[in-house]
C-alpha positions in Angstrom: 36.5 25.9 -20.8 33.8 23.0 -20.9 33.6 20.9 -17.6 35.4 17.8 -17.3 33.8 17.0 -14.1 30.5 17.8 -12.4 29.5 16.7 -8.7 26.4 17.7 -7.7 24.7 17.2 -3.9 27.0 14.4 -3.3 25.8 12.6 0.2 28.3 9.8 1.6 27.2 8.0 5.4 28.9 5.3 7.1 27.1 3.1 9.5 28.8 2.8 12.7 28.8 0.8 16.3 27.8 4.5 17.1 25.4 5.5 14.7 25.3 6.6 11.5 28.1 9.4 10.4 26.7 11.7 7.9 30.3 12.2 6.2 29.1 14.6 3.1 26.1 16.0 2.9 24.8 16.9 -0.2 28.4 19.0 -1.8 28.3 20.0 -5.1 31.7 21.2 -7.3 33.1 21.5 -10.7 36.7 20.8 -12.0 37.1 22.5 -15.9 39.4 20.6 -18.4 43.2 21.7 -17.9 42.2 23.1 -14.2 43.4 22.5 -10.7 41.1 22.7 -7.5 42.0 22.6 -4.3 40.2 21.4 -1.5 41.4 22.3 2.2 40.0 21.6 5.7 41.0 19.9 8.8 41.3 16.5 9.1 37.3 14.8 9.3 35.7 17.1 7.3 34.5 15.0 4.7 37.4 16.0 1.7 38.9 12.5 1.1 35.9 11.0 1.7 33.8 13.0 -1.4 36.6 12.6 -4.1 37.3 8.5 -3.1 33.0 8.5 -3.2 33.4 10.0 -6.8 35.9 6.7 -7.7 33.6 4.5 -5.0 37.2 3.9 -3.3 35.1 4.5 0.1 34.4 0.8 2.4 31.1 -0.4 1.5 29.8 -1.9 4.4 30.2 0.5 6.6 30.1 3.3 3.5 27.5 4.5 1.7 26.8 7.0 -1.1 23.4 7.8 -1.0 22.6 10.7 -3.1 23.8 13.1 -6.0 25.3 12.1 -9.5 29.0 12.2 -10.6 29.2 13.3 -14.3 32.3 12.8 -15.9 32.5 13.0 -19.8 29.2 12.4 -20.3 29.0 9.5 -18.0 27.8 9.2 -14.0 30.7 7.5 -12.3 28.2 6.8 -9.5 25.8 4.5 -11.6 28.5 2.5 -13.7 29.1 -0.7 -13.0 32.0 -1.8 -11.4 33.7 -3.2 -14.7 33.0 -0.1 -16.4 34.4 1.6 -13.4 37.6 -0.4 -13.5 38.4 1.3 -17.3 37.9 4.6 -15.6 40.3 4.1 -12.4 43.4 4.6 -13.8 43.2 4.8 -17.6 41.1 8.1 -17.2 41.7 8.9 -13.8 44.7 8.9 -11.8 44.8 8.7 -7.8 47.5 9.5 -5.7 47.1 8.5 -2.1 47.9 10.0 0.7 50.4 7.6 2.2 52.4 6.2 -0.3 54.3 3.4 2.0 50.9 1.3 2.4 49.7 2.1 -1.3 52.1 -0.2 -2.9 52.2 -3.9 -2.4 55.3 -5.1 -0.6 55.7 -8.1 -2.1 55.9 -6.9 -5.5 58.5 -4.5 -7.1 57.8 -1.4 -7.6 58.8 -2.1 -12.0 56.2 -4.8 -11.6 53.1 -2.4 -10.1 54.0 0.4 -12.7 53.6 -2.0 -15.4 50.3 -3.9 -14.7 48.1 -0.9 -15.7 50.0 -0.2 -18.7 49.4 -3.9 -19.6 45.8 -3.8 -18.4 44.2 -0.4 -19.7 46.8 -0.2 -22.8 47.3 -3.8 -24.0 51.2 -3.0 -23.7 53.2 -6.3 -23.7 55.7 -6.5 -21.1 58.3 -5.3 -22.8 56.6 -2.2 -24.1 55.2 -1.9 -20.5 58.6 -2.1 -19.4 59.9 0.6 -21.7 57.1 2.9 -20.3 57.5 2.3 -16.8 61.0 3.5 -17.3 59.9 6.4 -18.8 57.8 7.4 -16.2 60.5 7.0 -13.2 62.5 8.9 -15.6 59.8 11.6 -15.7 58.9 12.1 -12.4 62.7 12.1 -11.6 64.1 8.9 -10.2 67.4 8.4 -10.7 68.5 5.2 -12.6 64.8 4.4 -13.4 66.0 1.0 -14.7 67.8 -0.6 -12.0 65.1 0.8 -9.5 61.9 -1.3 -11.3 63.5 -4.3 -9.7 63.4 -2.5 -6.4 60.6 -3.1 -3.5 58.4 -0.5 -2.2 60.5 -0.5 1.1 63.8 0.1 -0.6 62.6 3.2 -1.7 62.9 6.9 0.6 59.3 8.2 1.4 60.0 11.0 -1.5 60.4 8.5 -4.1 57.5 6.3 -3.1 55.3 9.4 -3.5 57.3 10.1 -7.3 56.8 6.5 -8.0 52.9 6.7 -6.8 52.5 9.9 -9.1 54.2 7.6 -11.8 52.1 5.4 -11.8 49.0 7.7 -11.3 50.1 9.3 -14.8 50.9 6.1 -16.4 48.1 5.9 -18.7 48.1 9.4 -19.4 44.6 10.0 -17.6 42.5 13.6 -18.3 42.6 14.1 -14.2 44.6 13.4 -11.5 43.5 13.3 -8.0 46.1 13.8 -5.4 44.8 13.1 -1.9 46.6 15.2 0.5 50.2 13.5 -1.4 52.9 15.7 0.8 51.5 14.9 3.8 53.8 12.2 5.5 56.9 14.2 3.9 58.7 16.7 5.2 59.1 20.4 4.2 61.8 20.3 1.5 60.3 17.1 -0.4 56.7 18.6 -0.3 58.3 21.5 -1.9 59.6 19.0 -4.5 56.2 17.1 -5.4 54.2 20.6 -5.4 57.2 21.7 -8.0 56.7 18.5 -10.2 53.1 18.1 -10.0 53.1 21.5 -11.5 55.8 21.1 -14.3 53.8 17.8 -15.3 50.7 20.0 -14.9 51.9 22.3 -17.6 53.5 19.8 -20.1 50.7 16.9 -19.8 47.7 19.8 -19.3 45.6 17.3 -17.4 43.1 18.7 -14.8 44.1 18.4 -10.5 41.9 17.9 -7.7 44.6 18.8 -4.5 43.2 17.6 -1.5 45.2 19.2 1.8 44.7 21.1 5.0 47.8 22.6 4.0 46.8 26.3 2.7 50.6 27.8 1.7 50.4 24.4 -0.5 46.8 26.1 -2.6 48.6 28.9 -2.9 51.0 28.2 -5.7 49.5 25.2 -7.4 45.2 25.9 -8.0 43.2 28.3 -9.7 40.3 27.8 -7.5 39.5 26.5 -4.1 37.0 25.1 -2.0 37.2 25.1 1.9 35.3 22.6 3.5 33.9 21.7 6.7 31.8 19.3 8.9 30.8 17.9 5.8 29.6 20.9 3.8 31.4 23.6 1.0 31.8 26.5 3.3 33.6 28.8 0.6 34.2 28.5 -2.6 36.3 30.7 -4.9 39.7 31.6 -6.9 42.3 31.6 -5.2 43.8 35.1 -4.9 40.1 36.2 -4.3 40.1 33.4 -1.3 43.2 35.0 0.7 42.3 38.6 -0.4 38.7 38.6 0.6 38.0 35.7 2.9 33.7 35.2 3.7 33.7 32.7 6.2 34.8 32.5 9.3 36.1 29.2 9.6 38.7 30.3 6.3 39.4 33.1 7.9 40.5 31.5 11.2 42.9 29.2 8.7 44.2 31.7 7.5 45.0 33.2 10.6 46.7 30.3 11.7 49.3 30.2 8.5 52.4 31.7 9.2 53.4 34.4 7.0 56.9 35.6 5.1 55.6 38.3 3.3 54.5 41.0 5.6 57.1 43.0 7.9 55.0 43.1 11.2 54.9 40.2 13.2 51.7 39.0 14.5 50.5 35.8 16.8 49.0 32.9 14.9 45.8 32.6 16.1 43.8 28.8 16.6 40.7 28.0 16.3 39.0 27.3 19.3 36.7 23.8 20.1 36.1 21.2 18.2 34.5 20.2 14.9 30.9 18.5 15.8 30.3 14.5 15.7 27.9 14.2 12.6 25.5 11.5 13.8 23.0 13.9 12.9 22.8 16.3 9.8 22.8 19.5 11.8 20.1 22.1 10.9 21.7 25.2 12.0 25.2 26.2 11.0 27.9 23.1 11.6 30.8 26.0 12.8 28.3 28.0 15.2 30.2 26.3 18.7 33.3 27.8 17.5 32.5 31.1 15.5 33.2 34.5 17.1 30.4 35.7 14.6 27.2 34.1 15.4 23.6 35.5 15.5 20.6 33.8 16.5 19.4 33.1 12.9 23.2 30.7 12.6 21.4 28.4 15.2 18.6 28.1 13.3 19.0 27.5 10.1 22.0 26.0 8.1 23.4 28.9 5.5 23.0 28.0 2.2 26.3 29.3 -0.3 25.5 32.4 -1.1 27.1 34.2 -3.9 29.7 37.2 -3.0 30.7 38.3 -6.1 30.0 36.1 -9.9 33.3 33.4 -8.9 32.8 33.7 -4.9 30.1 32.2 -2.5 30.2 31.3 1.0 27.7 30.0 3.7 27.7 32.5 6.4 24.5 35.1 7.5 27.4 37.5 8.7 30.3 39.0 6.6 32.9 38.5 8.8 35.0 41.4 7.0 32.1 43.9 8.5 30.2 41.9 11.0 26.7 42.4 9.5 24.3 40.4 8.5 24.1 39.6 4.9 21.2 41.1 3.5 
């Protein structure tokens, strides 16, 4: 399958009171057509922040992307301008935030937000606009999609504001949907819901996914592939049964640790990571997780591991193999 999206050494700052945070630093990734990715990591290390830098959704002031290119059918997302962005956003590719209560505007009914891109990037009138935005509520499961358009953003539960956000990220019918860590602010059983109807609209629409979570049991069932990131950096990249079979890093293999399990008979501790992710005022030059791996050598604080390949659809950025505790030749 050809590539629908390529990033390459993506590098997002923002300019604080503080100093300047060096959010991504230089992250490179690839999303095929009909694909889904996930990207997981705690919260800070630089997830959001690279896929809203792809859409320049990022604050600038105090953001800035200062390197690496954005290819997306042919096109650099990162040098269009802003009215050839806008025809992108939406009509090519869908968002879906992470909170869905402040992604709507209050004042407007929710009928009345689904419509305006259909009008925009489709020319619909507003009766065919109308029409669609049924449609959609109706797809993505609302019941009585008609009488709900005339309803406000507060009137609906927290699991339909996320259904009607994913509505309206599909309502052009766009190639790629991001969803930016969407099940967050739900709870258990209405995550499992989402997940389930991202996945069935997956299959029927056969758009590509970027998943963006902390949330590992989530990566599980929905990607093919999966990066782990941290402190700004791809740590580990690879497919997903490969990731929880054979885990290279450290840092994935202390989340991993800490995700409770069902499918095993023993029961074992979950084990947490200990300290702190590092303040990145600076780009470090040495490895970003040194202060809290159990693996280190004396070459991790000096030099910053490059991804290094394990196997031809695996890399990570470690000097040891934490499977065996040597030093990668």
């Amino acid at each position: 399958m050809a590539d629908l999206l390529n990033v390459s050494n993506l590098e997002t700052r923002f300019n604080t009171r503080e100093g300047v945070v060096h959010a991504v630093n230089g992250v490179s990734f690839s999303l095929k057509e009909g694909e889904t990715l996930g990207i997981v990591g705690e919260s800070g290390c630089g997830k959001s922040v690279s896929v809203q830098s792809i859409l320049r959704l990022i604050p600038m002031p105090p953001g800035e992307i200062v390197g690496g290119s954005a290819m997306f059918q042919g096109k650099d997302l990162l040098k269009l301008s802003m009215e050839e962005l806008r025809h992108v956003r939406g009509a090519q590719i869908g968002f879906v935030f992470q909170d869905p209560m402040t992604s709507f505007n209050p004042v407007h009914t929710i009928g009345r937000q689904l419509m305006e891109p259909l009008e925009i990037h489709l020319g619909m009138n507003k009766k065919q606009a109308w029409d669609r935005a049924v449609e959609l509520l109706e797809l993505v499961k609302i019941p009585n999609p008609d009488d709900r358009m005339k309803d406000y953003p507060h009137q609906f539960s927290g699991g339909m504001r996320q259904r009607a956000m994913i509505a309206m990220a599909l309502s052009c019918s766009p190639q790629m949907l991001i969803a930016d860590e969407p099940t967050t602010a739900l709870d258990v059983t209405i995550q499992a819901q989402i997940v389930d109807l991202v996945k069935s609209l997956r299959d029927e629409l056969g758009m590509s996914i970027i998943w963006i979570t902390h949330d590992l049991g989530i990566i599980a069932g929905l990607a093919e592939r999966v990066n782990v990131m941290y402190a700004g950096y791809i740590v580990e990249e690879a497919e997903v049964k490969e990731l929880y079979k054979n885990p290279q890093h450290p840092y994935t293999l202390g989340l991993l640790k800490s995700l409770p399990r069902l499918d095993v008979s023993e029961k074992k501790r979950l084990v947490s990571i200990d300290g702190v992710p590092p303040v990145l005022f600076k780009k470090p030059k040495f490895c970003p997780f040194v202060s809290r791996c159990t693996y280190r050598v004396e070459k991790c604080l000096q030099e910053n591991p490059p991804l290094m390949p394990i196997n031809d659809h695996h890399r990570a950025a470690c000097w040891v193999n934490p499977q065996t505790g040597k030093v990668r030749e």
